[in-house]
N, C-alpha and C positions, 0 to 999 in steps of 0.2 A: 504494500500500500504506500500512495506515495504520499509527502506530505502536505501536496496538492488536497489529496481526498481526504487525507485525517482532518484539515481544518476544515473542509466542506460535511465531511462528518458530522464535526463537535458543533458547528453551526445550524445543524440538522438540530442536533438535540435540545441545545439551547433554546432556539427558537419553540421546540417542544415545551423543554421547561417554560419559560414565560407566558405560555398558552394557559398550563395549568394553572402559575400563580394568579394569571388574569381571571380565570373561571373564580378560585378560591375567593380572590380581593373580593367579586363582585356577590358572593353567596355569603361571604361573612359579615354575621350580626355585627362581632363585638367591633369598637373603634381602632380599640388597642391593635387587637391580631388582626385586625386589616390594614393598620400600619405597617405591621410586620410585614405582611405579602407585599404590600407597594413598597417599601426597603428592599427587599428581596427583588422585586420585577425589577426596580430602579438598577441594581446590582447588575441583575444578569443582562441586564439592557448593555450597560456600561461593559460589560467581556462583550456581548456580539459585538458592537460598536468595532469594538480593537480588534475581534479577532475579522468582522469584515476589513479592515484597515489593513490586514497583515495577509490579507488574502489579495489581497488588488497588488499588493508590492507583491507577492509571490507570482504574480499572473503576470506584471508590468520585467520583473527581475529574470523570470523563468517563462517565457513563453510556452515549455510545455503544460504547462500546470492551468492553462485556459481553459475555461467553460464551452465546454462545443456548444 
């Protein structure tokens, strides 16, 4: 695997996780643990963010590592 597809991967799951904390946020009563998930979504927002970042210089640095 290269490390083209491992970051295209972990950006797969990511964006899964965030999916979930957004269902969560929006189902939860209390204030508090709804804060918690918006902490969290904000968090894993901020890795996609970097790791889309680190995938366009992989794609710009490494031409094989582009999206057909």
């Amino acid at each position: 695997m290269t490390v083209g597809s491992q970051v295209k991967q972990t950006l797969a799951v990511l964006k899964g996780a965030e999916s979930t904390l957004r269902v969560y946020s929006l189902q939860e009563q209390d204030k508090k643990v709804k804060n918690v998930y918006k902490e969290a979504l904000d968090a894993v927002d901020g890795i996609t963010k970097n790791l889309n970042d680190r995938l366009k210089y992989l794609e710009y640095e490494e031409p094989q590592y582009k999206q057909n």
